[in-house]
N, CA, C and O atoms as a CHARMM CRD file, in Angstrom:
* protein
*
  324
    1    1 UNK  N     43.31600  33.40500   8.47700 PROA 1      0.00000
    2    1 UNK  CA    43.47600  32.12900   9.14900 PROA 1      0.00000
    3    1 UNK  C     42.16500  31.68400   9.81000 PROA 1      0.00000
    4    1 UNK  O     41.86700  30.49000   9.79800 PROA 1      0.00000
    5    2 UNK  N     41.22300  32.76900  10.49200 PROA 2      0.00000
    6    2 UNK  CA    39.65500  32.20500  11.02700 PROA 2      0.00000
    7    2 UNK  C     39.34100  31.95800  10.11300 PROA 2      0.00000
    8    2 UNK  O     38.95300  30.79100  10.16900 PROA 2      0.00000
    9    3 UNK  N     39.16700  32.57800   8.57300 PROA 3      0.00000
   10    3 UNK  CA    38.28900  32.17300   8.03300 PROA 3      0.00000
   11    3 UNK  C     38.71400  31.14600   7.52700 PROA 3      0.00000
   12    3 UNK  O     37.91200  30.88000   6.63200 PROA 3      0.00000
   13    4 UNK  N     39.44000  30.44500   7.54900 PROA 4      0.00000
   14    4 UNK  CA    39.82400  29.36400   6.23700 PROA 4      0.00000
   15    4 UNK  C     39.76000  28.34400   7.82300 PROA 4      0.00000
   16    4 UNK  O     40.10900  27.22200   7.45500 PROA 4      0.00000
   17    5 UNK  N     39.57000  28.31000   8.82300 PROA 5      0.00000
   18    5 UNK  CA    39.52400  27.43800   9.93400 PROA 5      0.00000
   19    5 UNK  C     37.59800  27.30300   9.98600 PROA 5      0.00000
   20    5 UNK  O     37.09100  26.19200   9.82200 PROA 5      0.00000
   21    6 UNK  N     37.01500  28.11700  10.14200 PROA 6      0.00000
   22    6 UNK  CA    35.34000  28.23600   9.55900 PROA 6      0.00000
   23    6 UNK  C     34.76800  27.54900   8.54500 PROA 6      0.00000
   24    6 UNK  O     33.68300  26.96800   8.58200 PROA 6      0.00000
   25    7 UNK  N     35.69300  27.64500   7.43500 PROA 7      0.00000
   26    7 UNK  CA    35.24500  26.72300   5.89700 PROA 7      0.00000
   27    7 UNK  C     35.50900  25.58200   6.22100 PROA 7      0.00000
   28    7 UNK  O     34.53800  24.83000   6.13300 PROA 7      0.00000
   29    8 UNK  N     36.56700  25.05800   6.61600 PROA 8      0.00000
   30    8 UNK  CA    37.07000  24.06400   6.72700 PROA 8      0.00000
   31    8 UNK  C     35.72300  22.97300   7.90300 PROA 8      0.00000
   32    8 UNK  O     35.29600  21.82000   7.83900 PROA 8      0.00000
   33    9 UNK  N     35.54600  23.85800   8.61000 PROA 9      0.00000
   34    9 UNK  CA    34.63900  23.75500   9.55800 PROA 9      0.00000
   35    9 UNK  C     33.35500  23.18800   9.54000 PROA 9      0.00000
   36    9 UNK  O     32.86900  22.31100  10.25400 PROA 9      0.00000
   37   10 UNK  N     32.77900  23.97900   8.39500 PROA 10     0.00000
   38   10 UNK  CA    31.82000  24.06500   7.92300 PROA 10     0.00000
   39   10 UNK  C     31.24300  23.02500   6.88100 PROA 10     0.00000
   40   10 UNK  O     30.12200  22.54300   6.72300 PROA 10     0.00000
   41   11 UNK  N     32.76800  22.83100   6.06600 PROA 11     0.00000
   42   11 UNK  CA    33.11100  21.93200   5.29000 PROA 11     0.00000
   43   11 UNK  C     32.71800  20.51600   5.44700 PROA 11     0.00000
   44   11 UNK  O     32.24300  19.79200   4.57100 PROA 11     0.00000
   45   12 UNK  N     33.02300  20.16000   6.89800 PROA 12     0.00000
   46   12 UNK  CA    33.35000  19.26500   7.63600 PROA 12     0.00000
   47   12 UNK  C     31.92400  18.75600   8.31800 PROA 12     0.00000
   48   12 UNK  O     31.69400  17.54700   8.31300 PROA 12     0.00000
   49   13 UNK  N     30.99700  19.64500   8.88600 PROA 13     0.00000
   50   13 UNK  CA    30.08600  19.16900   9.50900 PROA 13     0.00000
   51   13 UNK  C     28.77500  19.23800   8.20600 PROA 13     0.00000
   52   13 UNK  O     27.64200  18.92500   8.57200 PROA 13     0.00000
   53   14 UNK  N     29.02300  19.71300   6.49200 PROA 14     0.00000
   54   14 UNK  CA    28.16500  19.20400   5.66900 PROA 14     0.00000
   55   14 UNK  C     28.51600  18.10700   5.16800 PROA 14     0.00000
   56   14 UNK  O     27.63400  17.64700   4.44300 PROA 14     0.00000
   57   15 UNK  N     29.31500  17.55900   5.23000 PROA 15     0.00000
   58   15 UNK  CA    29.84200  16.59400   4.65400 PROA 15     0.00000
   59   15 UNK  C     29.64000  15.30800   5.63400 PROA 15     0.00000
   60   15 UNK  O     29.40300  14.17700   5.21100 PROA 15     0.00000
   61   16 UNK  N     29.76500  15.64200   6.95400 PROA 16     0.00000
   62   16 UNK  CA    28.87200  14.56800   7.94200 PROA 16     0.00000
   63   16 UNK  C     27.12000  14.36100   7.91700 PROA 16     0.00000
   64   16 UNK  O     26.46100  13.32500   8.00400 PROA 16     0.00000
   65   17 UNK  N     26.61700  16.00500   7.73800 PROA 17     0.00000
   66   17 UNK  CA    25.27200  15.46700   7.54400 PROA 17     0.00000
   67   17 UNK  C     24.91100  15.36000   6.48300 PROA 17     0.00000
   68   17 UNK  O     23.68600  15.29200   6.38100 PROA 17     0.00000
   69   18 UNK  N     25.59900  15.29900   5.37200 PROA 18     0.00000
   70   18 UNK  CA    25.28600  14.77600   3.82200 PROA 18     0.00000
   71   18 UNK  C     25.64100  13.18500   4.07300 PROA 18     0.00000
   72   18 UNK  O     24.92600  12.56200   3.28900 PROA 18     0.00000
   73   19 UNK  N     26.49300  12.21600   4.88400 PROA 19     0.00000
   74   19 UNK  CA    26.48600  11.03700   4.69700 PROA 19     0.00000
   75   19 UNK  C     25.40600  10.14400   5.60400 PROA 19     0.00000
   76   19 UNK  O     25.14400   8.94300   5.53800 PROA 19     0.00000
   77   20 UNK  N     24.91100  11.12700   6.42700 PROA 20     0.00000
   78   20 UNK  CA    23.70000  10.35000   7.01700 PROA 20     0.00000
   79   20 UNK  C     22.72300  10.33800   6.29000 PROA 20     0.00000
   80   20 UNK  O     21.72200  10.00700   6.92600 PROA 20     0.00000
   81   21 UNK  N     22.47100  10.60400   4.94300 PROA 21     0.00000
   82   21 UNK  CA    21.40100  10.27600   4.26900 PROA 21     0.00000
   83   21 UNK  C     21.40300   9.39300   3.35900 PROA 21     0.00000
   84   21 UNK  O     20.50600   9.24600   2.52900 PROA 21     0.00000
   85   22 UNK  N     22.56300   8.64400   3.46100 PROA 22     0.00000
   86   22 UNK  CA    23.24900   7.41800   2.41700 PROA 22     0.00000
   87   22 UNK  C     21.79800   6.45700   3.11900 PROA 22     0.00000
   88   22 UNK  O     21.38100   6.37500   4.27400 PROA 22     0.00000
   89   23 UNK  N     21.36200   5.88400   1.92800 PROA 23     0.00000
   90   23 UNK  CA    20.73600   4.30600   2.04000 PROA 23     0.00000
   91   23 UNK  C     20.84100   3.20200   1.60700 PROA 23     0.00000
   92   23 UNK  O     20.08700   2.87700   0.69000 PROA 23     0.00000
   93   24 UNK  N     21.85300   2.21700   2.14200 PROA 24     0.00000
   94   24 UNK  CA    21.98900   0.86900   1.39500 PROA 24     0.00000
   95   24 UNK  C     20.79600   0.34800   0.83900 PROA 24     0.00000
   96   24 UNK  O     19.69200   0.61800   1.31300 PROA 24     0.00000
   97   25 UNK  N     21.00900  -0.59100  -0.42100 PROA 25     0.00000
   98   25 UNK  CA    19.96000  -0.91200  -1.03100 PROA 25     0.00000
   99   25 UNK  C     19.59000  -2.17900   0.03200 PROA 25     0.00000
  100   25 UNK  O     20.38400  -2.69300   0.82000 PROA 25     0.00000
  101   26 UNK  N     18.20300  -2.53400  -0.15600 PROA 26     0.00000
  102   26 UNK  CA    17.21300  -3.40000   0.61800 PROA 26     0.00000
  103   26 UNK  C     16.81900  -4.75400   0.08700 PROA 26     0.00000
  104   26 UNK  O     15.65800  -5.12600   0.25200 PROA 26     0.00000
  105   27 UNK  N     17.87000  -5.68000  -0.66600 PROA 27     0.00000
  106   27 UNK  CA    17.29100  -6.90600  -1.15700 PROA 27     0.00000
  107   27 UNK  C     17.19800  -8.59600  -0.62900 PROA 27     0.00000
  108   27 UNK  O     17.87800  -9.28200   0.13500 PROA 27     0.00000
  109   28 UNK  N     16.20800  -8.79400  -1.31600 PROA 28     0.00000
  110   28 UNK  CA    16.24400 -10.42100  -0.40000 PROA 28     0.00000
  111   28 UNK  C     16.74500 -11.08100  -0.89700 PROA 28     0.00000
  112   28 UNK  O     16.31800 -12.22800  -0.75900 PROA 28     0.00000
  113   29 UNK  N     18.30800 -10.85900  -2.06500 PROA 29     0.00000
  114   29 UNK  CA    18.64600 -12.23500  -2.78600 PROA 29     0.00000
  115   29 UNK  C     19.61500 -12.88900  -1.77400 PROA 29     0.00000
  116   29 UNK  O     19.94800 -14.05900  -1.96100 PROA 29     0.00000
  117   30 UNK  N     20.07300 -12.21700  -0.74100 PROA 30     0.00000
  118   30 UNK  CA    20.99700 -13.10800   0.79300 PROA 30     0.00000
  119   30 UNK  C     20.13000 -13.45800   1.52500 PROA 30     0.00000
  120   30 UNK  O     20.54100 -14.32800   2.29300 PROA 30     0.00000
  121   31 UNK  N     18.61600 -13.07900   1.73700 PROA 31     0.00000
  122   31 UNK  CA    18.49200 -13.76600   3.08000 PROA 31     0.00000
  123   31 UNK  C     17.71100 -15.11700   2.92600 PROA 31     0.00000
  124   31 UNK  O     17.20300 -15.64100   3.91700 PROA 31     0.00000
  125   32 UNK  N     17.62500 -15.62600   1.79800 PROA 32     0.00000
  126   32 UNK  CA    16.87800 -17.10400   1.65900 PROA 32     0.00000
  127   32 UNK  C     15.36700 -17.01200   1.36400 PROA 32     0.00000
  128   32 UNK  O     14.69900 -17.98400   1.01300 PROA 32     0.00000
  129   33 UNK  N     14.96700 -15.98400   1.50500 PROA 33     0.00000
  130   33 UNK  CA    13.12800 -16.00700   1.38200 PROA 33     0.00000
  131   33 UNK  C     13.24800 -15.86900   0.31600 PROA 33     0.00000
  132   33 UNK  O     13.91800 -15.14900  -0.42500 PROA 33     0.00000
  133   34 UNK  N     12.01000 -17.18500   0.16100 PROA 34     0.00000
  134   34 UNK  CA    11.53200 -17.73900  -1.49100 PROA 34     0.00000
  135   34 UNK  C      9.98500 -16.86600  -1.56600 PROA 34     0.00000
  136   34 UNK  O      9.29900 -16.94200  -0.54700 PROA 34     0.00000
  137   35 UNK  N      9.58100 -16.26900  -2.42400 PROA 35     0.00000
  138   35 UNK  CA     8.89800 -15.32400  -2.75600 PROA 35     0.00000
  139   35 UNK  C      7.65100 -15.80500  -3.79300 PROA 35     0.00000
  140   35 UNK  O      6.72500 -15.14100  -4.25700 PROA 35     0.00000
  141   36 UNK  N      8.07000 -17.50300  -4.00200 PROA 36     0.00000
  142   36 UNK  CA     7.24600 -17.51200  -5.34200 PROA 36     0.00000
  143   36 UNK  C      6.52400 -18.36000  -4.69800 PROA 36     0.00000
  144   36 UNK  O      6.24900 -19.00100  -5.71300 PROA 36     0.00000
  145   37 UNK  N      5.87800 -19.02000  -3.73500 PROA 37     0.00000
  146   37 UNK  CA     4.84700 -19.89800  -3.54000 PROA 37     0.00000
  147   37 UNK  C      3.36700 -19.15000  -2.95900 PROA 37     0.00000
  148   37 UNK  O      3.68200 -18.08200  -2.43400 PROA 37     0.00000
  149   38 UNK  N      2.54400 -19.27400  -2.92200 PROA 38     0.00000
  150   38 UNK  CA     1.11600 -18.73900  -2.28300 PROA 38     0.00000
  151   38 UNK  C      1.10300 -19.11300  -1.16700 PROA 38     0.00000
  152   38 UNK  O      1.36300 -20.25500  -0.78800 PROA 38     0.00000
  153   39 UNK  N      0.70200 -17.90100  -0.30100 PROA 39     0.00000
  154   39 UNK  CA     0.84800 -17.80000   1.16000 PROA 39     0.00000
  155   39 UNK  C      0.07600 -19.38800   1.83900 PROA 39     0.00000
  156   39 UNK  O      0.65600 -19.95900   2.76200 PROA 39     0.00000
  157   40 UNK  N     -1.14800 -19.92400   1.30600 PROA 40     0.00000
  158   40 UNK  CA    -1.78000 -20.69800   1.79000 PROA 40     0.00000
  159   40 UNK  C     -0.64300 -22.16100   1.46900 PROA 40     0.00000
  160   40 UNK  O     -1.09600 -23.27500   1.73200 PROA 40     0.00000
  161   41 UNK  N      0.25100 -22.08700   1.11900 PROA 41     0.00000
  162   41 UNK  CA     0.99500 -23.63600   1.72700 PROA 41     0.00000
  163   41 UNK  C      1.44100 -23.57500   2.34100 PROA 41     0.00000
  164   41 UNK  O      1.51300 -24.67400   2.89100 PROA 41     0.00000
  165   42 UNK  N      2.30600 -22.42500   3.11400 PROA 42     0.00000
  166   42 UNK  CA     2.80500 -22.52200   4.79300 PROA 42     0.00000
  167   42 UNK  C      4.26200 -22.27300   4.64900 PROA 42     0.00000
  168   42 UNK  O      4.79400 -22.01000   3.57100 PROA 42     0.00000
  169   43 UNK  N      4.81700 -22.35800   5.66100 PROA 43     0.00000
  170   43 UNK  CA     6.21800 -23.11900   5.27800 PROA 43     0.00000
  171   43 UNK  C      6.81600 -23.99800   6.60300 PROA 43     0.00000
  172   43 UNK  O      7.88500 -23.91000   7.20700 PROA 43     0.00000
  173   44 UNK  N      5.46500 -25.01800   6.80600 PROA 44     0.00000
  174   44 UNK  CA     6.32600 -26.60600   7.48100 PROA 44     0.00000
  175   44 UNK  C      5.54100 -26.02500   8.56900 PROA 44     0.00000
  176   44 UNK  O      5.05300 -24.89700   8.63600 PROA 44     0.00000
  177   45 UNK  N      5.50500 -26.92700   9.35900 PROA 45     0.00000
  178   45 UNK  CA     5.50200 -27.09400  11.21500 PROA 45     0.00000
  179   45 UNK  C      5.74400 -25.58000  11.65400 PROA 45     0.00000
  180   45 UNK  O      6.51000 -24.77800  11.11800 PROA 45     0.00000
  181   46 UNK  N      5.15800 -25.43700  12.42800 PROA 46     0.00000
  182   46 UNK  CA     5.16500 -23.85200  13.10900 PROA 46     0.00000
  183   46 UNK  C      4.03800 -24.03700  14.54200 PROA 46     0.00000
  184   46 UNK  O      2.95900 -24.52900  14.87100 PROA 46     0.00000
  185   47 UNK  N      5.15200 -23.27600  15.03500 PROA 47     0.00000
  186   47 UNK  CA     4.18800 -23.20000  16.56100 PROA 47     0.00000
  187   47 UNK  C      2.93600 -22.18600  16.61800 PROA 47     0.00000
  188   47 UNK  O      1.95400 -22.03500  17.34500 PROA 47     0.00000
  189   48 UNK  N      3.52800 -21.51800  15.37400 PROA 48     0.00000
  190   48 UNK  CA     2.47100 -20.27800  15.30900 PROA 48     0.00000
  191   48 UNK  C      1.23600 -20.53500  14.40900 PROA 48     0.00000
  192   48 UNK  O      0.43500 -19.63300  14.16000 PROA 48     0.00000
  193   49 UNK  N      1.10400 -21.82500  13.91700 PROA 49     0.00000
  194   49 UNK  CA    -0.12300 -22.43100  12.90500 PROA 49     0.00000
  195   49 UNK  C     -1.28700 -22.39900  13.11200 PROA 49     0.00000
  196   49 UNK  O     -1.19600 -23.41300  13.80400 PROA 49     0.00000
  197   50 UNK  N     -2.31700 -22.17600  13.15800 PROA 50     0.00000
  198   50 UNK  CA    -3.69200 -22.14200  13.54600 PROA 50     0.00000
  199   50 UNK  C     -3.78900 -24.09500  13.53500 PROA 50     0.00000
  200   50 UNK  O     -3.53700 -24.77300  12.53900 PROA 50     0.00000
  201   51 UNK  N     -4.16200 -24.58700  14.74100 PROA 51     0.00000
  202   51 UNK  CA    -4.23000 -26.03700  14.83600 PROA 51     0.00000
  203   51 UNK  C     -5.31400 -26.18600  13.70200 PROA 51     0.00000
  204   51 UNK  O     -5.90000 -25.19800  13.25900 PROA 51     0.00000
  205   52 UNK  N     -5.55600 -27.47400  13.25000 PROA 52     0.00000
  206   52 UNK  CA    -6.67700 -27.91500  12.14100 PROA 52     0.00000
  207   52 UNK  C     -6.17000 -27.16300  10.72200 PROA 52     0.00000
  208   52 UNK  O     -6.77900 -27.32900   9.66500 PROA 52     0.00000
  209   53 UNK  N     -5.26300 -26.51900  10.81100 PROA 53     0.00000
  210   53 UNK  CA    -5.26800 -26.11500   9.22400 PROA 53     0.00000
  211   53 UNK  C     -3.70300 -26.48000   8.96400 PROA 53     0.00000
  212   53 UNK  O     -2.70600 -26.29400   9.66200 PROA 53     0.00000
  213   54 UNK  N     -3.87100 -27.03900   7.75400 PROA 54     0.00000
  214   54 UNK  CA    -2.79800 -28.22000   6.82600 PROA 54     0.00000
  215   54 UNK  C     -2.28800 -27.61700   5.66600 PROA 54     0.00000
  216   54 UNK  O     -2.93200 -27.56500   4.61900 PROA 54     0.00000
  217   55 UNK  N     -0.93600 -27.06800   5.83500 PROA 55     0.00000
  218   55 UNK  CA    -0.03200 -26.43600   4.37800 PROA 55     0.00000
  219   55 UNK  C     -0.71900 -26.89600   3.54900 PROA 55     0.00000
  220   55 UNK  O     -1.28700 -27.98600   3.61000 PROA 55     0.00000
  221   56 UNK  N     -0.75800 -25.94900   2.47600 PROA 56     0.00000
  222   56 UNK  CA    -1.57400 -26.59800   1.09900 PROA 56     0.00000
  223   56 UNK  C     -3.23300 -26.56900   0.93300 PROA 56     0.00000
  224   56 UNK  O     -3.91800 -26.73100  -0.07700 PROA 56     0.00000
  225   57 UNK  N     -3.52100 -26.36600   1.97500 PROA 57     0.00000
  226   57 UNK  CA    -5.20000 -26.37900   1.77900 PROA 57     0.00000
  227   57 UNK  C     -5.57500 -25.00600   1.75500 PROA 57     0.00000
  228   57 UNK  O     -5.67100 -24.20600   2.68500 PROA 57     0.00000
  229   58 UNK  N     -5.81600 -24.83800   0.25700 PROA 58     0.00000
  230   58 UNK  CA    -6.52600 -23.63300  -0.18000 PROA 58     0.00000
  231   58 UNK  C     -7.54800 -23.22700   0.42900 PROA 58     0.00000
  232   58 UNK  O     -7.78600 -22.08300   0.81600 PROA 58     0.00000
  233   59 UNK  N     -8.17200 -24.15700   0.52500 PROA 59     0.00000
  234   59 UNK  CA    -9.76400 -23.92900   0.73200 PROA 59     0.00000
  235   59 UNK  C     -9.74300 -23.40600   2.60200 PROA 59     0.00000
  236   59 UNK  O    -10.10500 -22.31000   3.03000 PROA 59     0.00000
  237   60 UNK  N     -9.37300 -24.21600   3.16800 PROA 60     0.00000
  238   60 UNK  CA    -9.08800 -23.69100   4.64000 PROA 60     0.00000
  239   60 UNK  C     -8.54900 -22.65600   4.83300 PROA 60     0.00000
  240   60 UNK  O     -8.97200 -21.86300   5.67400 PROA 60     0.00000
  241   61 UNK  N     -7.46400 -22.42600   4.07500 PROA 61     0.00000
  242   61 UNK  CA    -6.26800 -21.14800   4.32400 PROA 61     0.00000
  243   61 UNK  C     -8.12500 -19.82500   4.58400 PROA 61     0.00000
  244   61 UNK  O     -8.66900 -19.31400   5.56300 PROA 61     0.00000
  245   62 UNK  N     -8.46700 -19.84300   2.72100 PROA 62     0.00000
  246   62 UNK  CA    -9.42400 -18.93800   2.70700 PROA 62     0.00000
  247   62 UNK  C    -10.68200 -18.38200   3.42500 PROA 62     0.00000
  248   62 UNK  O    -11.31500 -17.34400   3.23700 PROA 62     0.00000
  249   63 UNK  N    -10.88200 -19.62400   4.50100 PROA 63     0.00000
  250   63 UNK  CA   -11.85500 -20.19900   5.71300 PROA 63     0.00000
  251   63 UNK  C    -11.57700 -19.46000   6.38700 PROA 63     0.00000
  252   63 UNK  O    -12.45200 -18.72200   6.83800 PROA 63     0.00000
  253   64 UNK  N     -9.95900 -19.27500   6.85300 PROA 64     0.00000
  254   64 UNK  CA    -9.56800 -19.14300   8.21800 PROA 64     0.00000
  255   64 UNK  C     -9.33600 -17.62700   8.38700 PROA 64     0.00000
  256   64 UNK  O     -9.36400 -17.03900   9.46800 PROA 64     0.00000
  257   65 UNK  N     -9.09100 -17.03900   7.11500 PROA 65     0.00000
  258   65 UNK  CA    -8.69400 -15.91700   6.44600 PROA 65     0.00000
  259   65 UNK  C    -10.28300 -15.02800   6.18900 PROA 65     0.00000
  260   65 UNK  O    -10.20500 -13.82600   5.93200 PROA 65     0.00000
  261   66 UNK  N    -11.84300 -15.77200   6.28700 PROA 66     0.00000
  262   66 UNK  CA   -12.65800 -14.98900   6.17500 PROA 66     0.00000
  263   66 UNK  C    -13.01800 -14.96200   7.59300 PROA 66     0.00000
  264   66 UNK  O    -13.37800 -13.83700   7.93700 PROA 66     0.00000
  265   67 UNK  N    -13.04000 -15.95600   8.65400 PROA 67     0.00000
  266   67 UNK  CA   -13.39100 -16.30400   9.78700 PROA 67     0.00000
  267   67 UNK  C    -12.53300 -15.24800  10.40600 PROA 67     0.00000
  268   67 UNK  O    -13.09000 -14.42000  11.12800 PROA 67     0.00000
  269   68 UNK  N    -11.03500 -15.16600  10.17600 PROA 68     0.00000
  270   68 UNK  CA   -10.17800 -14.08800  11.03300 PROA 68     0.00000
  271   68 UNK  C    -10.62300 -11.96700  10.66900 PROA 68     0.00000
  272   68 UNK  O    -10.70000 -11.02900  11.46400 PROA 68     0.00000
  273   69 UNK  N    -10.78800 -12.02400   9.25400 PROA 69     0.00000
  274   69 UNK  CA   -11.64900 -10.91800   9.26500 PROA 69     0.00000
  275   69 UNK  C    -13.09200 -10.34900  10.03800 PROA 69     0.00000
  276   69 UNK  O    -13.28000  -9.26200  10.58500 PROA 69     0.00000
  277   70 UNK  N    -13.84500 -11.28600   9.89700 PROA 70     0.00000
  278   70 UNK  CA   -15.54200 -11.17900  10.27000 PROA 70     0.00000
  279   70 UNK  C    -15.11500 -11.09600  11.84800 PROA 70     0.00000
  280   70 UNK  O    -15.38100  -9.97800  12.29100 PROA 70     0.00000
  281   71 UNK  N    -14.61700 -11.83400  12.67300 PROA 71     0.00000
  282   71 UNK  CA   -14.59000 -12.06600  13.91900 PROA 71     0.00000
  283   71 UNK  C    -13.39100 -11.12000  14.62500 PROA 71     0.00000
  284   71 UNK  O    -13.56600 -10.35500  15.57400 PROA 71     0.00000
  285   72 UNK  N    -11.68000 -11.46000  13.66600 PROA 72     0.00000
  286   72 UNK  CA   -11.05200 -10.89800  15.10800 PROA 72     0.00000
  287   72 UNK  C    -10.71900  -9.71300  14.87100 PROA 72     0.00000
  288   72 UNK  O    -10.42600  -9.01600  15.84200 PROA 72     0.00000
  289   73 UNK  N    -10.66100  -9.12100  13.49800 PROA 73     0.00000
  290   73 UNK  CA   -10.04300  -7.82600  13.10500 PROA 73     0.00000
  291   73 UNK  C    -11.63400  -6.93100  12.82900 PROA 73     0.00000
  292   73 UNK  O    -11.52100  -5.81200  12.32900 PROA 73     0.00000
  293   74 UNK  N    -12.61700  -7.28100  13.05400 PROA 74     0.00000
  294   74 UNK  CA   -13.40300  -6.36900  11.85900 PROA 74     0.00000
  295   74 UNK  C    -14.14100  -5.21700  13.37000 PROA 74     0.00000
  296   74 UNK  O    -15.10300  -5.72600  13.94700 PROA 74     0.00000
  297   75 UNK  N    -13.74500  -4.02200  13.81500 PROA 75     0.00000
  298   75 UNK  CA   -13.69600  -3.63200  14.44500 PROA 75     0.00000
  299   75 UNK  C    -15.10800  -3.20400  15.11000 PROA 75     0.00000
  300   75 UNK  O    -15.20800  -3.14900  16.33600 PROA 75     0.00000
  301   76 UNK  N    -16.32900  -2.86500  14.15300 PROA 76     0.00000
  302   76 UNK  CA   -17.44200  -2.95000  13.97000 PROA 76     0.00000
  303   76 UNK  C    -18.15400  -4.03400  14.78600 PROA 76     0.00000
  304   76 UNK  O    -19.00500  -3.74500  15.62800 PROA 76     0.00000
  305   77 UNK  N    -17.73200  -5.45200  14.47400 PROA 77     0.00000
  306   77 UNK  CA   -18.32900  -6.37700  15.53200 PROA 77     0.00000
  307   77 UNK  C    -17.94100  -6.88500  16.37500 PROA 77     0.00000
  308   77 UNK  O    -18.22900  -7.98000  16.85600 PROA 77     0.00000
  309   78 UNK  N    -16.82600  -5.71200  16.81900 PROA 78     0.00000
  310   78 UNK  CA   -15.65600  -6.07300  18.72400 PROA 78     0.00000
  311   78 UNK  C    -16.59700  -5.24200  19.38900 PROA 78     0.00000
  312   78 UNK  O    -17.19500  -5.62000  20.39600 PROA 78     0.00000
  313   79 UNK  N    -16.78800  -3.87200  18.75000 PROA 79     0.00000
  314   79 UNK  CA   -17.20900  -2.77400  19.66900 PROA 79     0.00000
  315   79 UNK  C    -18.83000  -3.27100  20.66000 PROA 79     0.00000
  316   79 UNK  O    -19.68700  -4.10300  20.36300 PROA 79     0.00000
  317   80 UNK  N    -18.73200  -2.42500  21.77500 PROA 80     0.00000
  318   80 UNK  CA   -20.10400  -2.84600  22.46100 PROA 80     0.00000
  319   80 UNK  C    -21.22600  -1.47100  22.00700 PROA 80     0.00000
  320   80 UNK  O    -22.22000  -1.32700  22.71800 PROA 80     0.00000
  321   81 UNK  N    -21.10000  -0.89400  21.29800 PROA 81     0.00000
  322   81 UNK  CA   -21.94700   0.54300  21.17700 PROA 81     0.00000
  323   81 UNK  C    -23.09600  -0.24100  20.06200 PROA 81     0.00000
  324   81 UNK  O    -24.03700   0.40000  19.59500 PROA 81     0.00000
């Protein structure tokens, strides 16, 4: 009777940590994001826009995108050493 209360037991707590490793699949066909346009047209009015730059302008997008490397990310010319 212990032992078949042990298996059972045992049974019980692999079978709980075998379902915590379940992973629903991860897709965007519910949440509305359209995937096929190039980042440089935008998408509309945004508070978060860099002012002066206009959905659709390639040429700026790529401006703003070499200007934001060289200057705010490029770690080399933040440092004071």
């Amino acid at each position: 009777m212990m032992r078949t209360t042990w298996t059972v037991a045992a049974a019980l707590a692999a079978g709980l940590g075998l379902s915590a490793c379940g992973d629903r699949p991860q897709t965007l066909g519910a949440s509305g994001v359209k995937q096929d346009s190039p980042a440089y047209q935008g998408v509309g009015a945004s508070q978060y826009a860099k002012p002066g730059w206009q959905a659709g302008d390639r040429n700026s997008w790529e401006q703003h995108l070499r200007a934001r490397a060289a200057y705010g990310q490029h770690e080399y010319s933040r440092s004071t050493q």
